[in-house]
C-alpha positions as CSV (number, residue, x, y, z in Angstrom):
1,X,0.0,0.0,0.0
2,X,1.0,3.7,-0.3
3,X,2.3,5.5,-2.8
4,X,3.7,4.5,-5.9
5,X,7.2,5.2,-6.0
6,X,7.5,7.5,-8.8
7,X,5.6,11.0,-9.6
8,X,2.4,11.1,-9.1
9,X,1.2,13.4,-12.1
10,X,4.2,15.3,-13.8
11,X,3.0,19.0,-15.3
12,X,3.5,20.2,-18.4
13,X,5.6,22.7,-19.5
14,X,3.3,24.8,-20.4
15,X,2.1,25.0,-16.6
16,X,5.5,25.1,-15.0
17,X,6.0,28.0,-17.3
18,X,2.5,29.8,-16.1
19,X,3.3,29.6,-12.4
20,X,7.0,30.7,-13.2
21,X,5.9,33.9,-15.0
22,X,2.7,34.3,-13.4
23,X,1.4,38.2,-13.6
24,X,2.1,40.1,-10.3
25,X,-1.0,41.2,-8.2
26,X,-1.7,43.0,-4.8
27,X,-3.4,39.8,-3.5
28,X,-2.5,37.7,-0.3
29,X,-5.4,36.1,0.0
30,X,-8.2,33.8,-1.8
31,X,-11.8,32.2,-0.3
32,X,-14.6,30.6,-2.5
33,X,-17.5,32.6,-3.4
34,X,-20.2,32.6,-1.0
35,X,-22.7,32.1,-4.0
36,X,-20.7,28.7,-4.9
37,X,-20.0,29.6,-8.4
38,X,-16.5,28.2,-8.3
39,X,-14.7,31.8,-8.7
40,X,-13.0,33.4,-5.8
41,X,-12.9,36.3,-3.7
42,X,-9.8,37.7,-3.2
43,X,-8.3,39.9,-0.6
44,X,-5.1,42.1,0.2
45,X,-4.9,41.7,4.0
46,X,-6.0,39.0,6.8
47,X,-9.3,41.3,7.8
48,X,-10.8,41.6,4.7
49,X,-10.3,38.0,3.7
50,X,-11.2,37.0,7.4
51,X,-14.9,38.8,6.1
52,X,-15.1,36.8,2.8
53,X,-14.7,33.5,4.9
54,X,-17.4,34.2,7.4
55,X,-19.2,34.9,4.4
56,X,-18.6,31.9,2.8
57,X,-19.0,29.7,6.1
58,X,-22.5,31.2,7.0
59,X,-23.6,30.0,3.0
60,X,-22.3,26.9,4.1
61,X,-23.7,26.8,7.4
62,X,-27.2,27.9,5.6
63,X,-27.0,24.8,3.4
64,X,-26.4,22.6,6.4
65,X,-23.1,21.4,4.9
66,X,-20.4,21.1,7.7
């Protein structure tokens, strides 16, 4: 049992060269959407993204899903 003992997945070059030269940005932070459309709020400091995740917790919460 356990892994196997190579890689797992091995990118391509074409992603190692996204993350290498990714744009730069002012963001710090990232939490899911409250409206669970798969796209991201994202924040510059802890208290702001502190905010979007008790957002996102209490649409959880509403939903019942823990």
């Amino acid at each position: 049992m356990g892994l196997p003992p190579g890689p797992i997945r091995i990118p391509e070059k074409s992603a190692l060269d996204a993350v290498l030269n990714a744009p730069e940005n002012p963001y710090l932070y990232m939490c899911a959407k409250e409206d669970f459309s798969g796209y991201h709020n994202f924040a510059r400091d802890l208290a702001t993204h502190n905010a979007n995740a008790r957002r996102y917790q209490a649409a959880l919460n509403r939903l019942n899903i823990k």
